[in-house]
N, C-alpha and C positions, 0 to 999 in steps of 0.2 A: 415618796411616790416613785415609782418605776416611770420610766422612761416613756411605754407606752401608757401608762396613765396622762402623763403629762403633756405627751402629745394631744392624745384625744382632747383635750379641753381647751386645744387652742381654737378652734372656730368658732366656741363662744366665746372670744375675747376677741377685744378692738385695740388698737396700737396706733399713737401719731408719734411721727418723728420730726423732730422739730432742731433746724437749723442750717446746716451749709448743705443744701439739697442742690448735685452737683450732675455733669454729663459726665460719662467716660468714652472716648470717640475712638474707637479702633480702627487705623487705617493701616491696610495692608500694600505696600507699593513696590514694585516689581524692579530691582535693581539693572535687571536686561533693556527697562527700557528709559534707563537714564539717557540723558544729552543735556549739554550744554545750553544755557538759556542764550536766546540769539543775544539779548539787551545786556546780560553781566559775564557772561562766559561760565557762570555758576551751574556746577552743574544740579540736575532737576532731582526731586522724590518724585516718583510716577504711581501717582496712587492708582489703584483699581480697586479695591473692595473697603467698605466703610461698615462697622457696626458701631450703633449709638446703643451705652447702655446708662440705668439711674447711678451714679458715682457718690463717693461717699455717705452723707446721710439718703441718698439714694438706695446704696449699696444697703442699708440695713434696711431700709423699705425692701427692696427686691428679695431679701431674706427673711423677712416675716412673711410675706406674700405666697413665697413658697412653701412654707412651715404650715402653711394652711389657718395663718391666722387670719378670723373672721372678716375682719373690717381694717384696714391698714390703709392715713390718710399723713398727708404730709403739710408743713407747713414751713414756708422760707421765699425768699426773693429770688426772682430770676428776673431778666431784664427781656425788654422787648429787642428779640435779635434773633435769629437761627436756631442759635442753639437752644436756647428755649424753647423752640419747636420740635426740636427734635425730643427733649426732654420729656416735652410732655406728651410727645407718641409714645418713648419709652415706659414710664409710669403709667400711660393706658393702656397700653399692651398688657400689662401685669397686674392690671386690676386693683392700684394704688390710686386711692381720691388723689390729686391733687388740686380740685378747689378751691382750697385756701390757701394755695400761692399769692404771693403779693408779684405784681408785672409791675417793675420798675424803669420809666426811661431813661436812657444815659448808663442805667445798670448792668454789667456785662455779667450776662450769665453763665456763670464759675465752671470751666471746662477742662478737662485733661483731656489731651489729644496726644495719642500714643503710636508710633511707627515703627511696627510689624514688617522686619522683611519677609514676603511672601514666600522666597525661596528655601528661608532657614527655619520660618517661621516664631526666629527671635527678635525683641524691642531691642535694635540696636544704633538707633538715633535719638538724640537729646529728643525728651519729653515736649510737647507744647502746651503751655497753659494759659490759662483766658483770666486772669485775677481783678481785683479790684484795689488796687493800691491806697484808696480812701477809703473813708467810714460808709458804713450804710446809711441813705440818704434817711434825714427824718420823716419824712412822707412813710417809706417801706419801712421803718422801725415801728413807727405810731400806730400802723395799721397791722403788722403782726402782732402789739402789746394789743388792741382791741381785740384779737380773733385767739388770742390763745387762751385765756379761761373757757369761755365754752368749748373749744376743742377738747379741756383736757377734763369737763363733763363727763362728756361721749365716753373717753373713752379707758383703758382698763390701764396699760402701759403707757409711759410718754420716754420714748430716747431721746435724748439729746445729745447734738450731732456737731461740736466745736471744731472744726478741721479746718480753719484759715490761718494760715502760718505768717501772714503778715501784722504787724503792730496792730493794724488798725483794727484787725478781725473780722469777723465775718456776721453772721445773722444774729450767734448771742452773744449780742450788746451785754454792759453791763446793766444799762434799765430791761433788758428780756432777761439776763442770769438772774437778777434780784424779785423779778415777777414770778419767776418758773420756783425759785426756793419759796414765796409765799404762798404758792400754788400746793407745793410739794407740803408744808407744812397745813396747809386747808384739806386738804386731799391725804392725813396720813395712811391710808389705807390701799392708795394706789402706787403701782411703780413708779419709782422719776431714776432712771438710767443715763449718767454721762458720763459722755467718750469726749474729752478737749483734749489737743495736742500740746496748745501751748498754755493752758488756763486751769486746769484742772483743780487747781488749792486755792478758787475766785468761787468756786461750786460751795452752795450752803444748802442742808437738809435735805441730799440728794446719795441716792447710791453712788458711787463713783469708780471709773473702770479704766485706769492708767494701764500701761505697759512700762515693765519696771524700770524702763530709763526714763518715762515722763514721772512716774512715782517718785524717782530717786532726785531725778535736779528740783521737783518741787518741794522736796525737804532738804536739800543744799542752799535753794535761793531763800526759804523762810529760816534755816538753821534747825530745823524739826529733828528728832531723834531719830526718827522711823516712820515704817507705815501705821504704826498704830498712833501715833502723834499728830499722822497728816490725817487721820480718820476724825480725830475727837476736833483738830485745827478747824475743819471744814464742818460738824456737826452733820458728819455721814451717817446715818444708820446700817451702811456698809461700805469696804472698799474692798475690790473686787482686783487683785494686778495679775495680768498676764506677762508670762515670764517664756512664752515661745513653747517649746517643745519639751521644757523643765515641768511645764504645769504652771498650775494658777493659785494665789496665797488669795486665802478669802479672811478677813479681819475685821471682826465685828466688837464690840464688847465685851465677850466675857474670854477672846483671846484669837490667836490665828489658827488658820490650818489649811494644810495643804490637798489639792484637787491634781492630781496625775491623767495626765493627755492621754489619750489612746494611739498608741503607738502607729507612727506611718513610715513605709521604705518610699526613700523618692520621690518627694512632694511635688507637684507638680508648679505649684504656682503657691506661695502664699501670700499674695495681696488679697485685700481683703477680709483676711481671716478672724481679725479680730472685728468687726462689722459681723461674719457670720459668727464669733462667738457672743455677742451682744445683742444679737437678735432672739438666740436658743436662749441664753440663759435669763434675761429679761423678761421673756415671754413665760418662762417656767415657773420663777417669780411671780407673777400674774396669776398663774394654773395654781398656786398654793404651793410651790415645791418648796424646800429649805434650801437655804441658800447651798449647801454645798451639793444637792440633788441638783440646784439651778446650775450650777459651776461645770459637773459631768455634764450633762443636756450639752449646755454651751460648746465646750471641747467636744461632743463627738459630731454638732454640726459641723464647727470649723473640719473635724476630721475627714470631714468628707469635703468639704469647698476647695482645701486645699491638694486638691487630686485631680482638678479642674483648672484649664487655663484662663486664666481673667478673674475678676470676682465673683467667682460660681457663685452658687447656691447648693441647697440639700433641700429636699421632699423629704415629709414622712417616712414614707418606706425605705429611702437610704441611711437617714441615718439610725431606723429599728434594723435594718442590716449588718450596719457599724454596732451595734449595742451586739448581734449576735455572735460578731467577729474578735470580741476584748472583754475581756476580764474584772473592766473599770466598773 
């Protein structure tokens, strides 16, 4: 399938993403008008301008959204607090259900809060982030284990969104990773796509989409030979590793092969990139593409997000612009 074949077919598909459904806060504060707090002598951040946008498994909603895919709903815990409010202005602003959020009390809703000097318009103060140092409470786990078979009914793609870098983890539990694998083996017909940071070789029956340092320590911590070891290990029907601007090894069964990036001068920002390549190529997936038609799709989203400051996005029409601009 060509590229714009693949596009076109994304409105009739539906996409849930399901997992650490996160804020991203950009706050831009004015170094000129720092002072002194009267109470610690510390001096201030002077914020003035704030944008809330969807953040991680957000960030790949906000990315199908734009791709023009059909129906795109989310599923995860956010706690009753602000930033959940803000979150879910964000995801209705963009036309992502989130309905089947589980509102957890006590649960703090998982936020990167990022400062922007307004002057130089570089992040150049420590991160702030909103975590959950415990497990998800059993209330919010039981009631995502009720609502995610029929979600993944509906619909055509299901990502999955592992990004809590704490022990404890974040939304997929191990009773939600063990439901989504018998989901994914009931359903062999539909996408199951997962991004984990730190869990990725706990994933069974499911595509799998590491970046080649989580690829690589999950077959050092199991003693795996390779990627093709951590493929058959986990009972992947694919694994998918992004290797940055080297390209992408796609490695299925009857062997690997290599997927070459579309060349960029001076990226502008790559966070988020692999969130925008897991949104194109998932979704391509879905459209009937082979997987390595889905692997290009992928790369010339990201090729375009990452020309963008913050976790862009790519429309349609940029990235059939990017296909007109490269050789891939």
């Amino acid at each position: 399938m060509t590229p714009e074949q693949i596009l076109s077919a994304f409105p009739r598909l539906s996409a849930l993403v399901v997992g650490d459904i996160c804020l991203d806060r950009w706050c831009a504060y004015d170094p000129a008008l720092s002072e002194p707090s009267r109470e610690t002598g510390i001096p201030r951040l002077a914020v003035v301008a704030t944008e809330a946008t969807p953040g991680a498994g957000g960030t790949v909603a906000n990315n199908l959204a734009a791709l023009g895919a059909g129906r795109v709903a989310v599923l995860g815990a956010v706690g009753d607090d602000g930033h959940a409010y803000e979150l879910l202005r964000a995801l209705a602003a963009r036309g992502i259900d989130s309905s089947a959020l589980v509102h957890c009390a006590g649960l703090a809703t998982f936020t990167y809060t990022k400062l922007i000097n307004s002057q130089t318009g570089r992040e150049d103060q420590p991160r702030v982030d909103f975590v959950n140092p415990r497990p998800l409470p059993p209330e919010a786990e039981q009631a995502i284990l009720e609502r995610l078979p029929a979600l993944v009914e509906k619909a055509d793609a299901m990502l999955i969104s592992d990004q809590a870098e704490t022990e404890a983890g974040g939304v997929v539990t191990p009773r939600v990773r063990s439901l989504l694998g018998e989901l994914a083996q009931r359903h062999a017909g539909k996408v199951f796509w997962v991004d984990s940071r730190k869990r990725i070789a706990e994933f069974r029956h499911m595509i799998l989409k590491p970046n080649h340092q989580e690829a690589e320590e999950a077959c050092r911590r199991l003693g795996l030979a390779g990627y093709a070891a951590l493929r058959r290990h986990a009972s992947a029907p694919l694994l998918v590793v992004t290797h940055g601007a080297a390209g992408v090894l796609v490695v299925d069964a009857s062997g690997e092969a290599w997927v070459k990036t579309r060349p960029v001068e001076n990226p502008v920002d790559i966070c988020g990139a692999g969130d925008s390549f897991s949104a194109g190529a998932a979704m391509a997936l879905a459209a009937g593409a082979s997987p390595l038609e889905s692997a290009r799709l992928g790369n010339l989203v990201a090729s375009v997000t990452i020309m963008k400051k913050g976790t862009g996005t790519a429309s349609p029409e940029e990235v059939l612009a990017a296909v007109r601009h490269t050789d891939l």
